[in-house]
VMD Tcl script that builds the backbone (N, CA, C; Angstrom):
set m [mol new atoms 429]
animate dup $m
set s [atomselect $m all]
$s set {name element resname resid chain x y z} {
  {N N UNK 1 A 89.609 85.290 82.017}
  {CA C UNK 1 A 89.100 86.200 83.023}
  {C C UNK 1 A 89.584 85.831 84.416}
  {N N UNK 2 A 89.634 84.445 84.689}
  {CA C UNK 2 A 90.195 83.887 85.611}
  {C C UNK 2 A 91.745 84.467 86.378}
  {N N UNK 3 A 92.443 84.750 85.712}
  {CA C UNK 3 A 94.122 85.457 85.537}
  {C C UNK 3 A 94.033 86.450 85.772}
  {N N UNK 4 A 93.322 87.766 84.847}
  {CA C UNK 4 A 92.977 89.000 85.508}
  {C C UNK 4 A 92.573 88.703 86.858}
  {N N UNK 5 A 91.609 87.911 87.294}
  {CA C UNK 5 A 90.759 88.117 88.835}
  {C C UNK 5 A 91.759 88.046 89.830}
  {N N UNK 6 A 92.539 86.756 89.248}
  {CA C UNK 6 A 93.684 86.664 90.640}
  {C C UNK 6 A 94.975 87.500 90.920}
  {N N UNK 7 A 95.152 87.944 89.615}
  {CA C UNK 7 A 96.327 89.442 89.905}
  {C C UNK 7 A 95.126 90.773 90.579}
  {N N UNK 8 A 94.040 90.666 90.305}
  {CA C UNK 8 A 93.194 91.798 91.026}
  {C C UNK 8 A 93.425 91.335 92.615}
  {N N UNK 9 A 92.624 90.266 92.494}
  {CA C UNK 9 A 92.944 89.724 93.923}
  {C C UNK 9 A 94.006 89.962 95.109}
  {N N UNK 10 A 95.675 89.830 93.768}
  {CA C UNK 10 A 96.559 90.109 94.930}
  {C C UNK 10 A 96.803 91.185 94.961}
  {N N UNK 11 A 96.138 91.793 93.980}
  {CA C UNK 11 A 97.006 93.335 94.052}
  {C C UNK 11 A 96.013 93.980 95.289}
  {N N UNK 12 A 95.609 94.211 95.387}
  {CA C UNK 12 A 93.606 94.436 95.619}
  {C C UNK 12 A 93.048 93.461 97.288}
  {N N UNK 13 A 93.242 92.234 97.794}
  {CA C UNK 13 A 93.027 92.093 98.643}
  {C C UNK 13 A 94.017 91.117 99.486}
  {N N UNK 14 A 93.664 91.393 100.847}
  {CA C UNK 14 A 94.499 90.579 101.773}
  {C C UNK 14 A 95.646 91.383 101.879}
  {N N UNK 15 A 96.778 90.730 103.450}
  {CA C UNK 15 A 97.987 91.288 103.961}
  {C C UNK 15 A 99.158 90.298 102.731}
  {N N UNK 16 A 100.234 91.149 102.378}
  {CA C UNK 16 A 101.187 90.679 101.956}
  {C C UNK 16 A 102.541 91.511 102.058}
  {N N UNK 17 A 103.752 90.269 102.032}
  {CA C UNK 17 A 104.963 91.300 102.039}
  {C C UNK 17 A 105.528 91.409 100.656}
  {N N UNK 18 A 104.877 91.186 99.523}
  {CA C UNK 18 A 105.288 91.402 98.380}
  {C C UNK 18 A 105.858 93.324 98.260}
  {N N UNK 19 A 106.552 93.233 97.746}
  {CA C UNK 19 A 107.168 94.589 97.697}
  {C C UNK 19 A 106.529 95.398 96.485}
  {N N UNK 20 A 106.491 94.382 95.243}
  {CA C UNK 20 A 105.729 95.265 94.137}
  {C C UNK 20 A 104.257 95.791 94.606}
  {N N UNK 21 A 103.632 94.954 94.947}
  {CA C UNK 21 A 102.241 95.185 95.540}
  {C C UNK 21 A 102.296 95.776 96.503}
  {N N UNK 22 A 103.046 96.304 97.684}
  {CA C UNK 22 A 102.797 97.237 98.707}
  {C C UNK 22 A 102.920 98.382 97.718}
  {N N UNK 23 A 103.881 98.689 96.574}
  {CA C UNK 23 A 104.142 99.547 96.389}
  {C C UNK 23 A 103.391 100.183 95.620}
  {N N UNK 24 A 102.670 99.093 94.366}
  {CA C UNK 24 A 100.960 99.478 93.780}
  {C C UNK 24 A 100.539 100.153 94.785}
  {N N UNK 25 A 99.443 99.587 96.140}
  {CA C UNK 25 A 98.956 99.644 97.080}
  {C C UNK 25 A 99.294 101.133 97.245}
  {N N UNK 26 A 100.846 101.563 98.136}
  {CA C UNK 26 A 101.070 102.468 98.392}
  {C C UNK 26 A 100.708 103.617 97.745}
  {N N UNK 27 A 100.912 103.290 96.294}
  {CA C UNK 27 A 100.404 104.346 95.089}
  {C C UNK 27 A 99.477 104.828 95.139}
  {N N UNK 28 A 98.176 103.528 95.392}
  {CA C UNK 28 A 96.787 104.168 95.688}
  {C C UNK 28 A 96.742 104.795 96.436}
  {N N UNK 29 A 97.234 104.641 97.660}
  {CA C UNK 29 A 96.901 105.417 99.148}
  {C C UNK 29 A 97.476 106.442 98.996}
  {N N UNK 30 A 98.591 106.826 98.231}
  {CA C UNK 30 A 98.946 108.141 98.178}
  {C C UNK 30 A 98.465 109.095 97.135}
  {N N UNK 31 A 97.446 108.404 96.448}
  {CA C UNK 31 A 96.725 108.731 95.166}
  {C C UNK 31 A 95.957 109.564 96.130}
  {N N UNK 32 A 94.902 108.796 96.937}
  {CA C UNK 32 A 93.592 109.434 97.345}
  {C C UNK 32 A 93.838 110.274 98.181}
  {N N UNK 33 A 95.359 109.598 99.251}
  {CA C UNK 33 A 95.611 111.088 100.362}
  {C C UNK 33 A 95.972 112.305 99.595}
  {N N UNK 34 A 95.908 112.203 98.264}
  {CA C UNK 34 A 97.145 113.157 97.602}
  {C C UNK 34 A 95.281 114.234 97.181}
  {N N UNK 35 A 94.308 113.224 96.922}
  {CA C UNK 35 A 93.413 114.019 96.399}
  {C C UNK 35 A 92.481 114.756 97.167}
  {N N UNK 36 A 92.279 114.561 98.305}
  {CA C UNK 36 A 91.738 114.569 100.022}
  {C C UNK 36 A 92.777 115.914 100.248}
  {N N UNK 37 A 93.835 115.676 100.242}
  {CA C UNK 37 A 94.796 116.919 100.296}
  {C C UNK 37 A 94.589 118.166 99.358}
  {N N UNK 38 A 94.600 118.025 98.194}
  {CA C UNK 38 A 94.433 118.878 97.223}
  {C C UNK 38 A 92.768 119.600 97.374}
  {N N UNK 39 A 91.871 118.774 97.604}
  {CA C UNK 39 A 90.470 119.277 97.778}
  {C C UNK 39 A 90.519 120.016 99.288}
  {N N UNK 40 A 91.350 119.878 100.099}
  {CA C UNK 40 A 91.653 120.299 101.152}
  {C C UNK 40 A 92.291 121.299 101.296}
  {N N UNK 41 A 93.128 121.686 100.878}
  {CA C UNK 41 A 93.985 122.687 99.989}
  {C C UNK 41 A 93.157 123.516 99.420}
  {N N UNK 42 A 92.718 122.959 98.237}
  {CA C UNK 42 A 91.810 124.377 97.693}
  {C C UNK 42 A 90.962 125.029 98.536}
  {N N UNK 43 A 90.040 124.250 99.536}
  {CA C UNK 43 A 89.432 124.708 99.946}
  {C C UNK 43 A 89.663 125.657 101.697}
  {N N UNK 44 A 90.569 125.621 101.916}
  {CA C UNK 44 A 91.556 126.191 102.466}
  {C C UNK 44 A 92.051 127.436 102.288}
  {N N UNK 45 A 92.392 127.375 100.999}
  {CA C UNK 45 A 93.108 128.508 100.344}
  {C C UNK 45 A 92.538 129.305 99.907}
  {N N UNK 46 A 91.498 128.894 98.938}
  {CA C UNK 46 A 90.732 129.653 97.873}
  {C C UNK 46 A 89.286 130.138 98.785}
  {N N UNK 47 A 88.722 129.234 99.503}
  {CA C UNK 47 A 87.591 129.743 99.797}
  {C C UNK 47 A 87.207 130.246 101.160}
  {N N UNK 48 A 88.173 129.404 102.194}
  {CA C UNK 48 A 88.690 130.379 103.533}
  {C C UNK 48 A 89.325 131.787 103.467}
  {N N UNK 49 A 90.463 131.160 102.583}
  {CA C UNK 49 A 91.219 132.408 102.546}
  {C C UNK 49 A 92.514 132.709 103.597}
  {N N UNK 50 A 92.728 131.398 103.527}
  {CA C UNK 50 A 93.824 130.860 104.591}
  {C C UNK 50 A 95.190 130.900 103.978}
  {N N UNK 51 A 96.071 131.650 103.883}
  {CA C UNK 51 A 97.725 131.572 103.581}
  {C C UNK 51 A 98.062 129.850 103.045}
  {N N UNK 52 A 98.696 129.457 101.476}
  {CA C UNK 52 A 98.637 128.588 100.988}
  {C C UNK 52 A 99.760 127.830 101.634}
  {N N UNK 53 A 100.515 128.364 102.254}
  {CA C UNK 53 A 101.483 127.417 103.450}
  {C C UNK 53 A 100.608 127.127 104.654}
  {N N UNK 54 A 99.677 127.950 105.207}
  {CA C UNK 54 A 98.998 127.385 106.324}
  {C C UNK 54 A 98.387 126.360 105.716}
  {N N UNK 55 A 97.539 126.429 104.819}
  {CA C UNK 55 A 96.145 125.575 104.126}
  {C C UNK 55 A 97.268 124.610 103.731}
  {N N UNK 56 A 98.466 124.717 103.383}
  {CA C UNK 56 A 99.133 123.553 102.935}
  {C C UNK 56 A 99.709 122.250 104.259}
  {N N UNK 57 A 99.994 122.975 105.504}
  {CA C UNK 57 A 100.174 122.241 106.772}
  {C C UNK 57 A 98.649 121.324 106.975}
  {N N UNK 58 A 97.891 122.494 107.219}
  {CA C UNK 58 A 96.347 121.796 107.334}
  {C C UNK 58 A 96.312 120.284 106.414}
  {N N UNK 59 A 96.040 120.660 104.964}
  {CA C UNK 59 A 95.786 119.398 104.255}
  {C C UNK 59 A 96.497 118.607 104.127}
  {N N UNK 60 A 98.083 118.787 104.057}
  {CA C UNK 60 A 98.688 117.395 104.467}
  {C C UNK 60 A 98.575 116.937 105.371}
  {N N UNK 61 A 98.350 117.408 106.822}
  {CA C UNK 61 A 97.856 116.979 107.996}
  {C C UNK 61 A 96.777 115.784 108.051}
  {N N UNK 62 A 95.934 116.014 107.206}
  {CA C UNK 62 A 94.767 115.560 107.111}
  {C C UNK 62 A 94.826 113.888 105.928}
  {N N UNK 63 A 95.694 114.449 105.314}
  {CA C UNK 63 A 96.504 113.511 104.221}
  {C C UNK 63 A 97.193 112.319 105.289}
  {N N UNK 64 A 98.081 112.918 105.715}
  {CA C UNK 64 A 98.809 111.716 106.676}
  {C C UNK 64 A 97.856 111.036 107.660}
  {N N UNK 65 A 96.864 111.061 108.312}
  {CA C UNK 65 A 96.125 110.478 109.006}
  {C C UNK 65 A 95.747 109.512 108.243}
  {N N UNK 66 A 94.837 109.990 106.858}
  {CA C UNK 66 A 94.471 109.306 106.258}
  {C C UNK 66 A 95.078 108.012 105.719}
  {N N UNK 67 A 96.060 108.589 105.497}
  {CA C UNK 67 A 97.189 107.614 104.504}
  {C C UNK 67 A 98.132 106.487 105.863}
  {N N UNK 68 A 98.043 107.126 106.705}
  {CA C UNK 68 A 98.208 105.780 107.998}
  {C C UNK 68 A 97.202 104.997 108.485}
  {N N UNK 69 A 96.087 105.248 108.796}
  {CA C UNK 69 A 94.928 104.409 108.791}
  {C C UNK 69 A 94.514 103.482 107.319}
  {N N UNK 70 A 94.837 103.785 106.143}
  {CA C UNK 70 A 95.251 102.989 105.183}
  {C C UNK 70 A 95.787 102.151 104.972}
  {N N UNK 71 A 97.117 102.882 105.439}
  {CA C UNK 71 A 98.525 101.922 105.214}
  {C C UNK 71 A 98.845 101.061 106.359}
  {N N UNK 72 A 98.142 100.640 107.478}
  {CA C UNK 72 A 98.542 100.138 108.577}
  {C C UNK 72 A 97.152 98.882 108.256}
  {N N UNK 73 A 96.329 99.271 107.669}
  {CA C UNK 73 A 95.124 97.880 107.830}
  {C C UNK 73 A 94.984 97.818 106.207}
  {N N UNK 74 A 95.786 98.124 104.989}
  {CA C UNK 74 A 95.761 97.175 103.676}
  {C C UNK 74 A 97.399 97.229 102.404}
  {N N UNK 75 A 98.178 98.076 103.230}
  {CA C UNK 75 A 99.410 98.362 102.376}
  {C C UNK 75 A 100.326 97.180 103.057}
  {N N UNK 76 A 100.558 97.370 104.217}
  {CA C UNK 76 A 101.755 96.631 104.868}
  {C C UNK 76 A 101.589 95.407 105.655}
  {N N UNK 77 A 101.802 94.358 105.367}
  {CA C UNK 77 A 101.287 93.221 106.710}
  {C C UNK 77 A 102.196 93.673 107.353}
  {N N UNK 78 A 103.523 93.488 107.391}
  {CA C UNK 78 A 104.657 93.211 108.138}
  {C C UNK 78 A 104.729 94.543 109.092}
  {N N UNK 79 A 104.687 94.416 110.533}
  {CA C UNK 79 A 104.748 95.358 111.249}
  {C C UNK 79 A 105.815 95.321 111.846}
  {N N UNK 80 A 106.583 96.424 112.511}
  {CA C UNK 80 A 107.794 96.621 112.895}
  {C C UNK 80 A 107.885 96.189 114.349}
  {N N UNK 81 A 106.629 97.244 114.627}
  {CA C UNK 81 A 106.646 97.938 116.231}
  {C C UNK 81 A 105.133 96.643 116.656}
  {N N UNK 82 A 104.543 96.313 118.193}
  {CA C UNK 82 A 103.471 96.214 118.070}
  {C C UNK 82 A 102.535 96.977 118.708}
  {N N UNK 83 A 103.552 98.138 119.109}
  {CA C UNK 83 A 102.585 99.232 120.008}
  {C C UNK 83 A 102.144 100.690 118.636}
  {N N UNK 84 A 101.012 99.947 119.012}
  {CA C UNK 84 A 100.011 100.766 117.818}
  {C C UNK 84 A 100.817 102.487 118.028}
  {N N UNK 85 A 100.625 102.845 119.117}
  {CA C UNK 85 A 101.356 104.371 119.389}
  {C C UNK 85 A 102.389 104.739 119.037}
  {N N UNK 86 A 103.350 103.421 119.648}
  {CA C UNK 86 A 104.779 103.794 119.207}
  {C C UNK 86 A 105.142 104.119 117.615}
  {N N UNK 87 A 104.274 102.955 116.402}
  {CA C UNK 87 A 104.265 102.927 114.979}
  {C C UNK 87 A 103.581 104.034 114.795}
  {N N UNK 88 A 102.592 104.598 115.197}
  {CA C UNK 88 A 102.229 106.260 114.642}
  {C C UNK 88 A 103.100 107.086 115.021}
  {N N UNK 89 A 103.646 106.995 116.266}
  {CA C UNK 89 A 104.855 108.639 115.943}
  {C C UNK 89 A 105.466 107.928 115.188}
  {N N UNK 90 A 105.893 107.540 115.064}
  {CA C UNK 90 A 107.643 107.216 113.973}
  {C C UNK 90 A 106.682 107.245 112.715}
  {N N UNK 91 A 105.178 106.738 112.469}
  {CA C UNK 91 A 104.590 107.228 110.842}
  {C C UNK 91 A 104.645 108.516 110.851}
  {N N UNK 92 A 104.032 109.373 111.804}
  {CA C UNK 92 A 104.337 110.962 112.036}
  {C C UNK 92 A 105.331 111.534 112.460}
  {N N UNK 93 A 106.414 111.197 112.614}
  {CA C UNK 93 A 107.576 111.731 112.631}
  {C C UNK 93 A 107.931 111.874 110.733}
  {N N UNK 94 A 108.040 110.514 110.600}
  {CA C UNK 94 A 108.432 110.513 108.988}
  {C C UNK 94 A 107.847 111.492 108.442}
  {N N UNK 95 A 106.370 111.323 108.678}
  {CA C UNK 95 A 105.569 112.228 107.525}
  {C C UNK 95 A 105.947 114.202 108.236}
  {N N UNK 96 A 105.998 113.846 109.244}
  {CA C UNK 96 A 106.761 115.347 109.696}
  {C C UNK 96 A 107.924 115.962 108.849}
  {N N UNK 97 A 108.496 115.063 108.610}
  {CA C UNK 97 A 109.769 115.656 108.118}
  {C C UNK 97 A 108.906 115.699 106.792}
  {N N UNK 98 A 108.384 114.795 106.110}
  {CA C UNK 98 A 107.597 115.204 104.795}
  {C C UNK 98 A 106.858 116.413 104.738}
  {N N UNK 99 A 106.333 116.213 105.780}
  {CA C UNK 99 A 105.551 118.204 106.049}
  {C C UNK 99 A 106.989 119.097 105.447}
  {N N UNK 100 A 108.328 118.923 106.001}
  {CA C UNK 100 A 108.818 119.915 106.117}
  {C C UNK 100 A 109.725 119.833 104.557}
  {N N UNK 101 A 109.613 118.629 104.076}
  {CA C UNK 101 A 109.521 118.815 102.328}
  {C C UNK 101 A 108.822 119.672 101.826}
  {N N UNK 102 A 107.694 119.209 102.118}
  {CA C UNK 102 A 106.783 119.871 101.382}
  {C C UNK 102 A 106.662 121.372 101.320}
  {N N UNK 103 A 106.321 121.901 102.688}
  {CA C UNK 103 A 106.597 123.047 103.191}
  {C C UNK 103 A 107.698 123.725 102.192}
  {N N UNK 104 A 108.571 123.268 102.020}
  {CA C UNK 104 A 110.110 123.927 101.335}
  {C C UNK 104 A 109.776 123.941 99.683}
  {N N UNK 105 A 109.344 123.085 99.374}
  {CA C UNK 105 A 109.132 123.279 97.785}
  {C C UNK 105 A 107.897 123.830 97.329}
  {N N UNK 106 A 107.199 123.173 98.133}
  {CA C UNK 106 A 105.742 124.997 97.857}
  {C C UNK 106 A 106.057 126.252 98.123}
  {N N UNK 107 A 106.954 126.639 99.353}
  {CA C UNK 107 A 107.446 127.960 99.382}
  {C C UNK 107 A 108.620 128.325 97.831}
  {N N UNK 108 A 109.253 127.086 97.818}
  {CA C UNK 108 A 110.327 127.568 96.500}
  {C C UNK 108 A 109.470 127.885 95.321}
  {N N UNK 109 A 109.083 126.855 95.166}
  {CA C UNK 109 A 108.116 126.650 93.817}
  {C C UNK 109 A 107.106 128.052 93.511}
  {N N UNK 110 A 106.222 128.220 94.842}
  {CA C UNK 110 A 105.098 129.468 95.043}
  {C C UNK 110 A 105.925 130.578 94.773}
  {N N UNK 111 A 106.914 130.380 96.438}
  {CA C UNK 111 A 107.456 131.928 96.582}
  {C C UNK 111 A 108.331 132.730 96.115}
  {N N UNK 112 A 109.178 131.428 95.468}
  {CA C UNK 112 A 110.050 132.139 94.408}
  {C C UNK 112 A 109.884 132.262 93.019}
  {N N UNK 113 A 109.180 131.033 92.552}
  {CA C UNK 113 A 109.203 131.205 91.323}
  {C C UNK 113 A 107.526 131.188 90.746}
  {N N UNK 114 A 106.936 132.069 92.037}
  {CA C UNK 114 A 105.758 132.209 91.239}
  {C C UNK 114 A 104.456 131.239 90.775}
  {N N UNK 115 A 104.919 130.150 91.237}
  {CA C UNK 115 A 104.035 128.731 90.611}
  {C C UNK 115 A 103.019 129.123 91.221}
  {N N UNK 116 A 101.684 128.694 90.562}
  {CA C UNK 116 A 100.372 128.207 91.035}
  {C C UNK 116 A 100.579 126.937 92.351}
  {N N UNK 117 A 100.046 127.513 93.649}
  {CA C UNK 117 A 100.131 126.648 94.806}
  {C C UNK 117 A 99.875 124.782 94.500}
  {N N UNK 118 A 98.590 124.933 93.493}
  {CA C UNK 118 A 98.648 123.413 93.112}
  {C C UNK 118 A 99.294 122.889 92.704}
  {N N UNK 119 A 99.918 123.777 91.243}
  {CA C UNK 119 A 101.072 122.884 90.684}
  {C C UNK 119 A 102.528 122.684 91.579}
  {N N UNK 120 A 102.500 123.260 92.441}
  {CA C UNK 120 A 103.547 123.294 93.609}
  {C C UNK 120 A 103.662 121.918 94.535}
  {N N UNK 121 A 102.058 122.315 94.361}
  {CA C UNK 121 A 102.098 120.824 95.313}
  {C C UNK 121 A 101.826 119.729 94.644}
  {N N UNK 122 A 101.790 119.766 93.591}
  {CA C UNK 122 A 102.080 118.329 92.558}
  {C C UNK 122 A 103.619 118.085 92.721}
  {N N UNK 123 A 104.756 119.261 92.800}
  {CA C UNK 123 A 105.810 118.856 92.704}
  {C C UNK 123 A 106.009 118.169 94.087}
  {N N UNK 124 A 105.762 118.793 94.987}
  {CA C UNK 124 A 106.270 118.681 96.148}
  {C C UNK 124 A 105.721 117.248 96.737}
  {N N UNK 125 A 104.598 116.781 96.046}
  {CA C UNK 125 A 103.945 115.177 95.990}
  {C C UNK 125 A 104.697 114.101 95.741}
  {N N UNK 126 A 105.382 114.511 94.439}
  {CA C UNK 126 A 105.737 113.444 94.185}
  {C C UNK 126 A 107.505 113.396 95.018}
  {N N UNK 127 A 108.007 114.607 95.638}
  {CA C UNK 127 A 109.329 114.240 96.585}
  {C C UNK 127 A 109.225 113.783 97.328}
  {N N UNK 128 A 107.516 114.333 98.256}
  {CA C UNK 128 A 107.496 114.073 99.454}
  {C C UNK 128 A 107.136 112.678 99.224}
  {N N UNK 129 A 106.199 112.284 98.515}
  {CA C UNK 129 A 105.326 110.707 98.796}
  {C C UNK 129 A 107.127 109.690 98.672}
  {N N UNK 130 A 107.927 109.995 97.414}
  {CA C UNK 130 A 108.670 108.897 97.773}
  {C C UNK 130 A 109.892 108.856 98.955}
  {N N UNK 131 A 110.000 110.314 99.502}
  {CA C UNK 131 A 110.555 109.929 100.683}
  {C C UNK 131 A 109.883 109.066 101.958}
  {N N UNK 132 A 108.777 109.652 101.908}
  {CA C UNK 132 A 108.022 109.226 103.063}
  {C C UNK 132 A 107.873 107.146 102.839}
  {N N UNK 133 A 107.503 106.855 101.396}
  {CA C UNK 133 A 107.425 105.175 101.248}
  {C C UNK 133 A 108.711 104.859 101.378}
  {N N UNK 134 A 109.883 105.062 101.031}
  {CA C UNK 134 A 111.168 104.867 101.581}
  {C C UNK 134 A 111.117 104.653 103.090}
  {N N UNK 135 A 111.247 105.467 103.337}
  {CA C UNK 135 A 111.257 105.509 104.994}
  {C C UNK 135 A 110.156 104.563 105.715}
  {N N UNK 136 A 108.980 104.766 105.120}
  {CA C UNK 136 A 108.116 104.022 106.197}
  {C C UNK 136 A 108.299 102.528 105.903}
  {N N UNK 137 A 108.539 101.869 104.782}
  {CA C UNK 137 A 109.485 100.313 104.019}
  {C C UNK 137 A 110.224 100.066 105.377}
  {N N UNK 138 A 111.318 101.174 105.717}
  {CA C UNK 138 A 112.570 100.309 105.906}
  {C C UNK 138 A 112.626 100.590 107.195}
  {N N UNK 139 A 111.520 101.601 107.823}
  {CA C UNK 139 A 112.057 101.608 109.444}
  {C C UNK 139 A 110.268 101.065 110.445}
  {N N UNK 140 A 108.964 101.000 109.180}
  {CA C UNK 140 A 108.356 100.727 109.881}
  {C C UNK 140 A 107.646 99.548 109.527}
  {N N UNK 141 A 107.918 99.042 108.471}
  {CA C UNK 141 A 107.052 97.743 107.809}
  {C C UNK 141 A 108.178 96.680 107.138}
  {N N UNK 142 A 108.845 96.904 107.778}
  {CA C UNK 142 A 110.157 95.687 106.742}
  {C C UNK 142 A 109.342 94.370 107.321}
  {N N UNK 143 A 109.914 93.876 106.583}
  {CA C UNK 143 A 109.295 91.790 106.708}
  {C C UNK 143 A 110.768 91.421 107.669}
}
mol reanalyze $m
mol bondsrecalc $m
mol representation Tube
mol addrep $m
């Protein structure tokens, strides 16, 4: 039981620059922003009644906040920048351009081929999340 605790441990607590474990880590955080988004989304879409590209800006919006206040105090020790401001635009720049992933394959996915907005944005999850951990690795958390 001892062995399990301490791979929980590292996976699970404290700053590290282990790369496998940011990238667990990252998983989670893009797990829950991904589900925060989607409940955000539906409710947006379906029960406002808000255009599923607007409701789709909205909840990733809401996603990326989340997922930087995450990822800045348990995904990444290694910080780039030390001006807290300067490391959020360049996290929101990145995730901007991820908006504008996303944006593009929910419209393809929805507008051309008809998909259900969710399953759209399952696709468009999994392009956008690994561009965005790419990018934020190598220009805002490298060791």
């Amino acid at each position: 039981m001892t062995r399990i605790k301490k791979i929980l441990d590292k996976l699970m607590l404290g700053k590290t620059d282990n790369v496998i474990v940011q990238l667990f880590r990252y998983f989670v955080v893009s797990g829950l922003s991904l589900v925060i988004d989607f409940c955000t989304l539906f409710l947006f879409t379906d029960l406002l009644r808000i255009h599923y590209l607007a409701s789709s800006v909205l909840s990733y919006s809401i996603g990326l906040l989340i997922n930087y206040y995450i990822s800045v105090n348990w995904v990444f020790a290694s910080r780039t920048y030390g001006d807290r401001r300067k490391e959020f635009t360049i996290f929101a720049a990145i995730g901007i351009a991820g908006l504008g992933i996303n944006t593009l394959v929910m419209w393809v996915c929805t507008g051309l081929f008809s998909l259900y907005y969710l399953a759209a944005r399952v696709i468009s999850a999994a392009i956008g999340y690994t561009w965005k951990y790419v990018a934020r690795r190598l220009i805002l958390f490298r060791s």
